[in-house]
TILUM-666371 format. One record per residue: x, y, z of N, C-alpha, C in turn. Coordinates in nm, 2 decimals, padded with zeros to 4 digits. Example, Ala and Ser with C-alpha at 12.3 -4.5 7.8 and 13.67 -1.06 7.14 Angstrom:
2
n_u:01.32 | n_v:-00.57 | n_w:00.78 | ca_u:01.23 | ca_v:-00.45 | ca_w:00.78 | c_u:01.32 | c_v:-00.33 | c_w:00.78
n_u:01.28 | n_v:-00.22 | n_w:00.71 | ca_u:01.37 | ca_v:-00.11 | ca_w:00.71 | c_u:01.29 | c_v:00.00 | c_w:00.79
END
This chain:
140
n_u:06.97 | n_v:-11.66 | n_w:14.02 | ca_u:07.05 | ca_v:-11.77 | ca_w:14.06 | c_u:07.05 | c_v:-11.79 | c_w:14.21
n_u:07.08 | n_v:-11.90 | n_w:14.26 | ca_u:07.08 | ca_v:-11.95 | ca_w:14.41 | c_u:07.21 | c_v:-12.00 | c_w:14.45
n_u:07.23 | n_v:-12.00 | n_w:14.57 | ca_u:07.41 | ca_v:-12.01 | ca_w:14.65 | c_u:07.38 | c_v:-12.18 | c_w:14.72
n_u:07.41 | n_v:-12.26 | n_w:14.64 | ca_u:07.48 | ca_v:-12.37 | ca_w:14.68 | c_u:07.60 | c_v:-12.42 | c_w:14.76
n_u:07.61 | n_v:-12.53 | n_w:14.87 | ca_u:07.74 | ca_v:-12.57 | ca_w:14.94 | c_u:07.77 | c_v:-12.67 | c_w:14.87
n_u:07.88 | n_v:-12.74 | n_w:14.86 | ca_u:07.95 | ca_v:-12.84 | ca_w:14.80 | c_u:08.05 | c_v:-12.90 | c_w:14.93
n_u:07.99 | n_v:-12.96 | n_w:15.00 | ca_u:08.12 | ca_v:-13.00 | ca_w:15.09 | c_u:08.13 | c_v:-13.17 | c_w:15.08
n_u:08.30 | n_v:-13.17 | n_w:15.14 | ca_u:08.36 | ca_v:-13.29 | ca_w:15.05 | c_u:08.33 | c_v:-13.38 | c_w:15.18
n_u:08.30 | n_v:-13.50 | n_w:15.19 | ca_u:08.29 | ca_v:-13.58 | ca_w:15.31 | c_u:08.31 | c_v:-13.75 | c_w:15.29
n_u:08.43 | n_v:-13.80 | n_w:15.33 | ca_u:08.45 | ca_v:-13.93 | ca_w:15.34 | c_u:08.32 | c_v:-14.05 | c_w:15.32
n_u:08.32 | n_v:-14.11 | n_w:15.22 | ca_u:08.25 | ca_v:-14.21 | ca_w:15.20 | c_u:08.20 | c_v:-14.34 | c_w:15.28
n_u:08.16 | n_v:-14.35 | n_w:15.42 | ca_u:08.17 | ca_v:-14.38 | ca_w:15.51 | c_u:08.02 | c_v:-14.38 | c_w:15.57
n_u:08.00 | n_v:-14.48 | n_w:15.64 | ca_u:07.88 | ca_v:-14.45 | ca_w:15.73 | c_u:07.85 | c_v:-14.33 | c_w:15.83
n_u:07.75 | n_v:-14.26 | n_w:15.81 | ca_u:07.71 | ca_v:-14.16 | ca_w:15.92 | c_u:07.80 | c_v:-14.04 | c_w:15.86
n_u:07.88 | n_v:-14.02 | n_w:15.75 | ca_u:07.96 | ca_v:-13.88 | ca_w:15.71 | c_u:07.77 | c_v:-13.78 | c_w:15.66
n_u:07.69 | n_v:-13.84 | n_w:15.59 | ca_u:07.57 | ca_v:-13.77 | ca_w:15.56 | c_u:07.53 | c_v:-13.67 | c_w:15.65
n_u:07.56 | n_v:-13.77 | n_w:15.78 | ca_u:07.40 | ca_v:-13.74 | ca_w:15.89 | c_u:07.53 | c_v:-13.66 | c_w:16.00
n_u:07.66 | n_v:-13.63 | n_w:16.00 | ca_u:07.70 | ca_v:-13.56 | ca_w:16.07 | c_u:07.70 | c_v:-13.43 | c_w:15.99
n_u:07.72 | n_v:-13.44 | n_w:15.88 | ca_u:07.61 | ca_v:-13.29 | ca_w:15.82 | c_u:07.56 | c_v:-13.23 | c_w:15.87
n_u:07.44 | n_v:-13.36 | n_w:15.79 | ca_u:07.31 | ca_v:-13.24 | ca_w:15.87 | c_u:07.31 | c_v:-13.25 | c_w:15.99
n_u:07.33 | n_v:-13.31 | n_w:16.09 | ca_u:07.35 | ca_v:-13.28 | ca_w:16.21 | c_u:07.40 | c_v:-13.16 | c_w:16.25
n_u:07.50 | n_v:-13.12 | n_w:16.20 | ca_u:07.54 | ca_v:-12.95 | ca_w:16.26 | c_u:07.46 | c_v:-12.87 | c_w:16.20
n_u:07.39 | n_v:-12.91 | n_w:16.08 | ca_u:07.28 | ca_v:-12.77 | ca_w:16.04 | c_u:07.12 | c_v:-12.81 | c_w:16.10
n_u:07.10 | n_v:-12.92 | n_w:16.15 | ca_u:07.02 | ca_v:-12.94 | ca_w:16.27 | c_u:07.05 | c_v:-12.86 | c_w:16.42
n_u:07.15 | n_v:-12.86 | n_w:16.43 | ca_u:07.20 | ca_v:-12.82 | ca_w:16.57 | c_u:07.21 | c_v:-12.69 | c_w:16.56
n_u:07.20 | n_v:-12.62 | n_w:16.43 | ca_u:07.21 | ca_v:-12.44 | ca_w:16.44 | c_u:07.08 | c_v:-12.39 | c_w:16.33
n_u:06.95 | n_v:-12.49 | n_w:16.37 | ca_u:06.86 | ca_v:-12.48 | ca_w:16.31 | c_u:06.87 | c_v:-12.37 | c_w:16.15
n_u:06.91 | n_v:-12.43 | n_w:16.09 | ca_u:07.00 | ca_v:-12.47 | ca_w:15.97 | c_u:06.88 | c_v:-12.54 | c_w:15.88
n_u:06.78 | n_v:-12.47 | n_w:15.81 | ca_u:06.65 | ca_v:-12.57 | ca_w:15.68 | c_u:06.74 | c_v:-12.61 | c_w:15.59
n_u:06.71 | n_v:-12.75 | n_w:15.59 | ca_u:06.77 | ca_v:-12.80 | ca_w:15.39 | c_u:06.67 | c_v:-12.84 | c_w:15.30
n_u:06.70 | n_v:-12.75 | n_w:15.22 | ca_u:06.58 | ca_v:-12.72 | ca_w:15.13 | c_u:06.61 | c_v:-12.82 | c_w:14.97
n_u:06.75 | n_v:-12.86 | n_w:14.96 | ca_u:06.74 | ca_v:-12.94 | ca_w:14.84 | c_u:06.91 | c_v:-13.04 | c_w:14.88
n_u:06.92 | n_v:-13.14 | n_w:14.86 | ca_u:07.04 | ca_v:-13.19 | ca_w:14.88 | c_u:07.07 | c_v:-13.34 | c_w:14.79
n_u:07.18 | n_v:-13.30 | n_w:14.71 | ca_u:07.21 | ca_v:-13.47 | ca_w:14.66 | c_u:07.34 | c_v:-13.50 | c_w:14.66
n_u:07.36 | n_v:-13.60 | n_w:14.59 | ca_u:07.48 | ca_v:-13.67 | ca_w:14.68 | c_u:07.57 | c_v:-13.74 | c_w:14.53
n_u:07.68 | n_v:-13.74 | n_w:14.52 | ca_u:07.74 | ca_v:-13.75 | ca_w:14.44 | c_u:07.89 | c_v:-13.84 | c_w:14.49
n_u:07.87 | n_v:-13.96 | n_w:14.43 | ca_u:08.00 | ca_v:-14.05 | ca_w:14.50 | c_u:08.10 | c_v:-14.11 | c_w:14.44
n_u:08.22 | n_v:-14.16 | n_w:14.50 | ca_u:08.32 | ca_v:-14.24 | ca_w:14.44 | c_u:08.38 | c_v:-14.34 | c_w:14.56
n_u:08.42 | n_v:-14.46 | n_w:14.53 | ca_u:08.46 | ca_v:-14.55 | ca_w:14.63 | c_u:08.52 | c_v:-14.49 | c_w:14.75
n_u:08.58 | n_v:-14.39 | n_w:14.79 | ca_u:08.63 | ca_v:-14.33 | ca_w:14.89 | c_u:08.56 | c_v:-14.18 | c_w:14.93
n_u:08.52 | n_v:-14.11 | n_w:14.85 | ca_u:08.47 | ca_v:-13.99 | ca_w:14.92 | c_u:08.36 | c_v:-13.95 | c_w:14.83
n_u:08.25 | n_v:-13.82 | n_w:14.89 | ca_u:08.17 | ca_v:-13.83 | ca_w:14.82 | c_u:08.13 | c_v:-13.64 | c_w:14.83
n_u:08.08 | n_v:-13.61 | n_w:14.70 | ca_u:08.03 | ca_v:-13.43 | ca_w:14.73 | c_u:07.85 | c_v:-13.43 | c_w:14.74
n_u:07.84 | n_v:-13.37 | n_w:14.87 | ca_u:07.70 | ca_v:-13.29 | ca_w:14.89 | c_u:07.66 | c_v:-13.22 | c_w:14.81
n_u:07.59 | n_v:-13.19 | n_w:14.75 | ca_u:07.56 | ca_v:-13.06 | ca_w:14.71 | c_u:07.41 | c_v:-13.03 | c_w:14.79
n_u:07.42 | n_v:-12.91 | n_w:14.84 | ca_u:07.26 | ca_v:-12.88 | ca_w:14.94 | c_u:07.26 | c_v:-12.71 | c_w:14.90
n_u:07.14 | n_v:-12.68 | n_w:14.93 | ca_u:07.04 | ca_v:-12.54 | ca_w:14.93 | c_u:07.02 | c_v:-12.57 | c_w:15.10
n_u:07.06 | n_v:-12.42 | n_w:15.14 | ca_u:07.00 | ca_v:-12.42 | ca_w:15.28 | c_u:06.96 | c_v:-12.27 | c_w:15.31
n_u:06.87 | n_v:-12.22 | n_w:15.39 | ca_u:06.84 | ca_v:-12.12 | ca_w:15.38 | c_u:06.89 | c_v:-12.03 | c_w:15.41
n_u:07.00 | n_v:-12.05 | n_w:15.49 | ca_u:07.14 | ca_v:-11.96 | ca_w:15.54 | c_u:07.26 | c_v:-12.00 | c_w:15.51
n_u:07.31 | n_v:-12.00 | n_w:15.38 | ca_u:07.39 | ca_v:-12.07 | ca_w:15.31 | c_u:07.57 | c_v:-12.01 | c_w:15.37
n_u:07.57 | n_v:-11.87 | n_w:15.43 | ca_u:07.69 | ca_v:-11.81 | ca_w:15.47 | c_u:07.73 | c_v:-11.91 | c_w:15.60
n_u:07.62 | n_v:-11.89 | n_w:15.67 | ca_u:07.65 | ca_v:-11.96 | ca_w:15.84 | c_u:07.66 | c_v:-12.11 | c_w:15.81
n_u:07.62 | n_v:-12.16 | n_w:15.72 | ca_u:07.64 | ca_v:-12.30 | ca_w:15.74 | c_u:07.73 | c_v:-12.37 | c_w:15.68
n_u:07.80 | n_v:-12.28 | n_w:15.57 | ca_u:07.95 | ca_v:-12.27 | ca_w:15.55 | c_u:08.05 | c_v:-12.27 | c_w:15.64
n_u:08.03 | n_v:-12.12 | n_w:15.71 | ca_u:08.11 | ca_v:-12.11 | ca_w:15.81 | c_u:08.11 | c_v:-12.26 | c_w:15.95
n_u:08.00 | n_v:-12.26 | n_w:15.98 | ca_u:07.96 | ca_v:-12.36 | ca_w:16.10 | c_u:08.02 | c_v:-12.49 | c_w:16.03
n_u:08.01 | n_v:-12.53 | n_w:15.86 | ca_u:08.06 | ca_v:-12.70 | ca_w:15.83 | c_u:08.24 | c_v:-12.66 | c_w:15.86
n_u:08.29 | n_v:-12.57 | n_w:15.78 | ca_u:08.40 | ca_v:-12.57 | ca_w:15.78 | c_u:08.53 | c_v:-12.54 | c_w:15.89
n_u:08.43 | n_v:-12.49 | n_w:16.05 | ca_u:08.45 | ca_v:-12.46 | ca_w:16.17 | c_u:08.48 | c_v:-12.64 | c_w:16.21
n_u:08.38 | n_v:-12.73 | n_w:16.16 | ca_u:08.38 | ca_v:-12.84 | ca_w:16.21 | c_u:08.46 | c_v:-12.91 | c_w:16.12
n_u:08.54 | n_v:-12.86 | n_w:16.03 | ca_u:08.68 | ca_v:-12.96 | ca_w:15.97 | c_u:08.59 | c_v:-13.02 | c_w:15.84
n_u:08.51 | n_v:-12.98 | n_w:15.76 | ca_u:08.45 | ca_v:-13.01 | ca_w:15.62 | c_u:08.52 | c_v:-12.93 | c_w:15.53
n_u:08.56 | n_v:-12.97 | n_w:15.43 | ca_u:08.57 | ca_v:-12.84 | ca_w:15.31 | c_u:08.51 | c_v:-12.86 | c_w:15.25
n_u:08.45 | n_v:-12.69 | n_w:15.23 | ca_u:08.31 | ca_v:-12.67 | ca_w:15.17 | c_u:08.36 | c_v:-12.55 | c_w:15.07
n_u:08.25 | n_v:-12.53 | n_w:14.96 | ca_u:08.28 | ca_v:-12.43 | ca_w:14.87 | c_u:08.14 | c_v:-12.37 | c_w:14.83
n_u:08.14 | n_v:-12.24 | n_w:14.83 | ca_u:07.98 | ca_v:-12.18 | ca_w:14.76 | c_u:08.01 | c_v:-12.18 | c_w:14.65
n_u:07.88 | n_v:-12.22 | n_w:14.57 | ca_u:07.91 | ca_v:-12.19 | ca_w:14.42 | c_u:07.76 | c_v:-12.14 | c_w:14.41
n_u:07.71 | n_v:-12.07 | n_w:14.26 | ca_u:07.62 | ca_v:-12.03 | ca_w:14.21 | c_u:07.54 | c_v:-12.17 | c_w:14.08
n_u:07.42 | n_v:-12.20 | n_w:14.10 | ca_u:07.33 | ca_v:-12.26 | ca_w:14.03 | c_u:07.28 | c_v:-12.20 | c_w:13.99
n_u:07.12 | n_v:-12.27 | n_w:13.87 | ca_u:07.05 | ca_v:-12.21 | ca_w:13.84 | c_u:06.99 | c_v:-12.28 | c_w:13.87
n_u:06.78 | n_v:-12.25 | n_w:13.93 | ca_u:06.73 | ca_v:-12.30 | ca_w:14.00 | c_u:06.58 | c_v:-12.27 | c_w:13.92
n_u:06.53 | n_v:-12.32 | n_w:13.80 | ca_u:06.43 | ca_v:-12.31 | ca_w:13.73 | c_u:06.27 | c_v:-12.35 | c_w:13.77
n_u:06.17 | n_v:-12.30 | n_w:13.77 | ca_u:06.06 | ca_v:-12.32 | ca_w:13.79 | c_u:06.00 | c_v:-12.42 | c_w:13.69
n_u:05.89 | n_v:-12.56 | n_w:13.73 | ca_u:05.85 | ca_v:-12.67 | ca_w:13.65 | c_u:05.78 | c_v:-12.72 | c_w:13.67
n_u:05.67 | n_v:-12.73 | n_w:13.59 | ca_u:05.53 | ca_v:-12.76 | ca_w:13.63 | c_u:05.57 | c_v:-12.90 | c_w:13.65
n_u:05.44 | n_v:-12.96 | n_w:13.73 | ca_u:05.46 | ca_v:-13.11 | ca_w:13.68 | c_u:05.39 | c_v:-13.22 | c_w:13.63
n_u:05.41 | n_v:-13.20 | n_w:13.49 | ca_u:05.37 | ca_v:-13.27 | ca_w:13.41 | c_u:05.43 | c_v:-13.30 | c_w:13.28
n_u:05.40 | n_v:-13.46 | n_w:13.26 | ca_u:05.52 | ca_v:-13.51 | ca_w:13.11 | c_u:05.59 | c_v:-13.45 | c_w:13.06
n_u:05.75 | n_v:-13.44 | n_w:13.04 | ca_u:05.78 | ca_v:-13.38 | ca_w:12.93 | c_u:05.84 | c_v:-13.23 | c_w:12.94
n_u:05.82 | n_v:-13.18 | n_w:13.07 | ca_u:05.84 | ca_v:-13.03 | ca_w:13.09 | c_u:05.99 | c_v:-13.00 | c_w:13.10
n_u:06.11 | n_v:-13.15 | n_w:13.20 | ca_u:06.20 | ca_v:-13.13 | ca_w:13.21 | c_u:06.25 | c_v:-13.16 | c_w:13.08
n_u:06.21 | n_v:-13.26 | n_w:13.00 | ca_u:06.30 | ca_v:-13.26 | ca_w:12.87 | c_u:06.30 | c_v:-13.12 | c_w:12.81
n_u:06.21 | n_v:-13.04 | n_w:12.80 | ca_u:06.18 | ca_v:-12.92 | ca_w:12.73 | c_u:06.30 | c_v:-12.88 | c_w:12.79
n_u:06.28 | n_v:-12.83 | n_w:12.91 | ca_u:06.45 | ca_v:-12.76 | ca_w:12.95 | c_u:06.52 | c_v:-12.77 | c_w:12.93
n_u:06.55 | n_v:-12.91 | n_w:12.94 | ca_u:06.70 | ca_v:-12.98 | ca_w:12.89 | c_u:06.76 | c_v:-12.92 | c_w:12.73
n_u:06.63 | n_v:-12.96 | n_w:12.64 | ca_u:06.67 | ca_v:-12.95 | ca_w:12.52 | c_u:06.72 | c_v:-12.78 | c_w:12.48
n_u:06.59 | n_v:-12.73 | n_w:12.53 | ca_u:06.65 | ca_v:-12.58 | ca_w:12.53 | c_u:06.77 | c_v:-12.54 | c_w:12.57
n_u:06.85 | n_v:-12.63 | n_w:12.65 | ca_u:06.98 | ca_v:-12.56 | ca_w:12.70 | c_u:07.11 | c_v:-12.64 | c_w:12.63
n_u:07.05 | n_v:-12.77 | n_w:12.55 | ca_u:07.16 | ca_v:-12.82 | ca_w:12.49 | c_u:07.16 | c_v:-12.76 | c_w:12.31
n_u:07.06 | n_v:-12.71 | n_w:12.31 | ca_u:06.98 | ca_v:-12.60 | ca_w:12.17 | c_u:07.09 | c_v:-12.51 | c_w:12.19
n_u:07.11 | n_v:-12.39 | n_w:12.30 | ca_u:07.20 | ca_v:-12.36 | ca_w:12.31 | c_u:07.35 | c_v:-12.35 | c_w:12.34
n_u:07.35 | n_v:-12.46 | n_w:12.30 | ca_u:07.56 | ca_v:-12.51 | ca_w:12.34 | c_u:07.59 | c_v:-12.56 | c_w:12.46
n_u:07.51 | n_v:-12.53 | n_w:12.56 | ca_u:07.56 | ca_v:-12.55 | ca_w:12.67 | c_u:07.57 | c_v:-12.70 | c_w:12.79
n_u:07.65 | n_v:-12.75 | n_w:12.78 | ca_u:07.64 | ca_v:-12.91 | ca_w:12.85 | c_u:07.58 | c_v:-12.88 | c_w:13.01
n_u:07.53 | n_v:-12.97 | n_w:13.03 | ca_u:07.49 | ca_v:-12.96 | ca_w:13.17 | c_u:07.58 | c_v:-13.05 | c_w:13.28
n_u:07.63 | n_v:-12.99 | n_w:13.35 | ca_u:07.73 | ca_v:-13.05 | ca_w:13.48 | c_u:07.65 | c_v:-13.15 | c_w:13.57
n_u:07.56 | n_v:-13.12 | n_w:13.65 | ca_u:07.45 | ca_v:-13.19 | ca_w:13.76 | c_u:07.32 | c_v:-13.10 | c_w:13.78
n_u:07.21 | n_v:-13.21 | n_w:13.80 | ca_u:07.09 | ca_v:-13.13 | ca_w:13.81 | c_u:07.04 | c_v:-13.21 | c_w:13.92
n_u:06.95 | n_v:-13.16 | n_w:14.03 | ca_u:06.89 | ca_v:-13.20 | ca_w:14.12 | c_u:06.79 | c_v:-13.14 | c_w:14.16
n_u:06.67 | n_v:-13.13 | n_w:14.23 | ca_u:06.57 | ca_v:-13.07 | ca_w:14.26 | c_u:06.53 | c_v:-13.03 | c_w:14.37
n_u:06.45 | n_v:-12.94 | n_w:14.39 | ca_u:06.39 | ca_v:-12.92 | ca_w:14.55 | c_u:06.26 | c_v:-12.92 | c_w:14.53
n_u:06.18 | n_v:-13.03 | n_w:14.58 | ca_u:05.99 | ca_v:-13.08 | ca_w:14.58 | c_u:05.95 | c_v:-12.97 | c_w:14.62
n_u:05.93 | n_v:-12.99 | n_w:14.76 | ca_u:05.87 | ca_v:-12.90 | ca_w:14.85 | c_u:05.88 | c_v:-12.76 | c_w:14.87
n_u:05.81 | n_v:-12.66 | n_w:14.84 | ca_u:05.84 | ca_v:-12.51 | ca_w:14.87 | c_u:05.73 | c_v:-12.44 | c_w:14.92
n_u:05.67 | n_v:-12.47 | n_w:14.99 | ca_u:05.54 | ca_v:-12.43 | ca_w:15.03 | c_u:05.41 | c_v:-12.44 | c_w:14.98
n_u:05.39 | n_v:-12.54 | n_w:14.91 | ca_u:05.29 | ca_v:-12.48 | ca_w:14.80 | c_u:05.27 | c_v:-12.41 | c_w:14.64
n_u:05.45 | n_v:-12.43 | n_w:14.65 | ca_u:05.49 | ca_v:-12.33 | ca_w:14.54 | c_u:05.53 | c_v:-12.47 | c_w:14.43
n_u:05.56 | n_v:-12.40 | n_w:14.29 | ca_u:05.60 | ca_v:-12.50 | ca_w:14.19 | c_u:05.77 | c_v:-12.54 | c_w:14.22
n_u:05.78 | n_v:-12.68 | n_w:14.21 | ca_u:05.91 | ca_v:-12.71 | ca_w:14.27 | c_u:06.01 | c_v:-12.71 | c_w:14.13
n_u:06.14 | n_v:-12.66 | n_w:14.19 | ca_u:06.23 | ca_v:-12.64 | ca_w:14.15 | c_u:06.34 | c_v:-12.70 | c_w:14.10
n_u:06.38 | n_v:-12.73 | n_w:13.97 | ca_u:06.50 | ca_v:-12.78 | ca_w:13.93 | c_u:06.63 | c_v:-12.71 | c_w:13.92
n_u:06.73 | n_v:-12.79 | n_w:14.01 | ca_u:06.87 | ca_v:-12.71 | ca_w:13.99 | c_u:06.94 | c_v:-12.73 | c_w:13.90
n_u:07.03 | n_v:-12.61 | n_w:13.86 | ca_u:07.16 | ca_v:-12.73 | ca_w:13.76 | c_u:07.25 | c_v:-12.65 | c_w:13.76
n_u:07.35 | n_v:-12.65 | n_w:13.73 | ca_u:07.46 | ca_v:-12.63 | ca_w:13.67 | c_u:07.50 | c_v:-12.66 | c_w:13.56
n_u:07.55 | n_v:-12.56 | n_w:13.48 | ca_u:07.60 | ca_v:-12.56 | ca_w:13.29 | c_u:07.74 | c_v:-12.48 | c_w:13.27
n_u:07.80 | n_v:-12.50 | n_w:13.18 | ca_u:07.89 | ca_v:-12.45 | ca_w:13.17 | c_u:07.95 | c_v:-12.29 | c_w:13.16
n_u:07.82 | n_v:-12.26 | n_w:13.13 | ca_u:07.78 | ca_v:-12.14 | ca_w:13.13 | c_u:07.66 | c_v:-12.06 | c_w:13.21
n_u:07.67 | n_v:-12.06 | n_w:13.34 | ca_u:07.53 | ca_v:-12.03 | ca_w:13.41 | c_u:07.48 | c_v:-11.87 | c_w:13.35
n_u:07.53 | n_v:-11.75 | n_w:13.34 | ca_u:07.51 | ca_v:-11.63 | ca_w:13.30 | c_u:07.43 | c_v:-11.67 | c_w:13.16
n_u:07.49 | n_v:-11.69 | n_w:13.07 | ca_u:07.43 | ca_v:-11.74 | ca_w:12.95 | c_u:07.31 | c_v:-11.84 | c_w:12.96
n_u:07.33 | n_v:-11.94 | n_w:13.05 | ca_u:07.23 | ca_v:-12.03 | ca_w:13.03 | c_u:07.10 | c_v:-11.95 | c_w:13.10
n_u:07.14 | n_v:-11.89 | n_w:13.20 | ca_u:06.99 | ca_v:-11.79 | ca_w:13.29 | c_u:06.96 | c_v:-11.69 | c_w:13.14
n_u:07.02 | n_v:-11.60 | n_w:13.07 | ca_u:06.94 | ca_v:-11.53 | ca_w:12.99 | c_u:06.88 | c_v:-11.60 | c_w:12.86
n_u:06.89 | n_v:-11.72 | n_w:12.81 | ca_u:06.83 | ca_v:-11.82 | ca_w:12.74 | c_u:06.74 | c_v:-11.88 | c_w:12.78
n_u:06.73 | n_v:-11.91 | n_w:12.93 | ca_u:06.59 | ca_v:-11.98 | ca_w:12.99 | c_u:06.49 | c_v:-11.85 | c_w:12.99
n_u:06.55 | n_v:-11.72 | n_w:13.05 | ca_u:06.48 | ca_v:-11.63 | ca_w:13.00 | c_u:06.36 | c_v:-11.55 | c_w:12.94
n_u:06.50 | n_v:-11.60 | n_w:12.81 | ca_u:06.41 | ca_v:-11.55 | ca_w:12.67 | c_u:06.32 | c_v:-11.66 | c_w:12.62
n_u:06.32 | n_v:-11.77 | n_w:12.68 | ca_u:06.20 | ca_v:-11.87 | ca_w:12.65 | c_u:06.10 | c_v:-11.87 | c_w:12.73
n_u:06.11 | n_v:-11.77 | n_w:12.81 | ca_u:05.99 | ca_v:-11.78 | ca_w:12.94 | c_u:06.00 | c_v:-11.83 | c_w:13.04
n_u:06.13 | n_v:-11.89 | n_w:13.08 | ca_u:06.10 | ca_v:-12.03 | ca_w:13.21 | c_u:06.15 | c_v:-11.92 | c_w:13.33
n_u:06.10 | n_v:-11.93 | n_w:13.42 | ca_u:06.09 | ca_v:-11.89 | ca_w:13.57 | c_u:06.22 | c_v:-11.86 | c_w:13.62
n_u:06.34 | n_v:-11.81 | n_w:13.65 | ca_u:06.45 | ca_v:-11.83 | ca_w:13.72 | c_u:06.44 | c_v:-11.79 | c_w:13.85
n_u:06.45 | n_v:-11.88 | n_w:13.93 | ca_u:06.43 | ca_v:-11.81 | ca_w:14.09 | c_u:06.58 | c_v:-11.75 | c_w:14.13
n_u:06.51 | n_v:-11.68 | n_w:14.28 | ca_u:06.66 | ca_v:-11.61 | ca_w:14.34 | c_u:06.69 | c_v:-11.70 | c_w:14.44
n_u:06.79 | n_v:-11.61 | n_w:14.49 | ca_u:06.78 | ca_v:-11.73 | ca_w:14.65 | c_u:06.66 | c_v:-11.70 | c_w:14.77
n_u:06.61 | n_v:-11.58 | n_w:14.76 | ca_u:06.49 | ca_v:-11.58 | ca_w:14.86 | c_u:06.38 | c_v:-11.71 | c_w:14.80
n_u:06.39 | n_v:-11.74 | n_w:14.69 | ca_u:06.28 | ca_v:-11.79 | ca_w:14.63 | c_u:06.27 | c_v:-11.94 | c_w:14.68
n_u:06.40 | n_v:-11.99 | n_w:14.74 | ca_u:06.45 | ca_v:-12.10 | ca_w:14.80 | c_u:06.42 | c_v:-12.11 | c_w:14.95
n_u:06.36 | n_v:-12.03 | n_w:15.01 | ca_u:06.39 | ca_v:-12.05 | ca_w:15.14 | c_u:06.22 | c_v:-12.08 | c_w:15.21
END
């Protein structure tokens, strides 16, 4: 599993980019980030490769932020691969909350995130089917 931020930020011009601006300014990588909105405010959700400090550093700057745990699956890419996961985890009971991805990893096969209702359960079911689960080094 990998350590996600969740911070809350006014729906507004430039709330994005003063983000990442403080994890620019404390050379701070973001390695996956999406964006989730409603007419007045909106939740980040980001992978960063020093997820403690950049907690501490958003919430120093007046954000509220929260760490939570994902799961962060390995996926080739080609047709059909993400449905396979999907189904496999709705096979299992489990509803899916939000999924987002990280492309880029060096070279490496990129990464789909999610959140389920059950992450413990849902990581030993991807498991037992083979699929990849990364850690947080695997993110950075």
């Amino acid at each position: 599993m990998i350590r996600q931020l969740s911070i809350f930020i006014q729906n507004e011009i430039g709330s994005v980019a003063g983000v990442t601006g403080i994890l620019k300014m404390n050379n701070i990588n973001l390695r996956a980030i999406a964006s989730f909105d409603t007419p007045q405010f909106a939740i980040l959700r980001m992978v960063v490769d020093q997820p403690e400090e950049a907690k501490n550093l958003l919430i120093n700057s007046g954000f509220a932020v929260t760490m939570s745990e994902a799961i962060a699956v390995e996926l080739e890419d080609s047709p059909g691969v993400l449905h396979d996961l999907l189904q496999v985890i709705a096979d299992a009971g489990f509803g899916v909350n939000y999924i987002y991805s990280i492309v880029f990893r060096n070279g490496k096969i990129p990464l789909i995130i999610l959140n389920t209702d059950n992450l413990e359960k849902t990581k030993e079911v991807l498991l037992e089917k083979g699929y990849s689960v990364a850690k947080q080094e695997d993110v950075l």
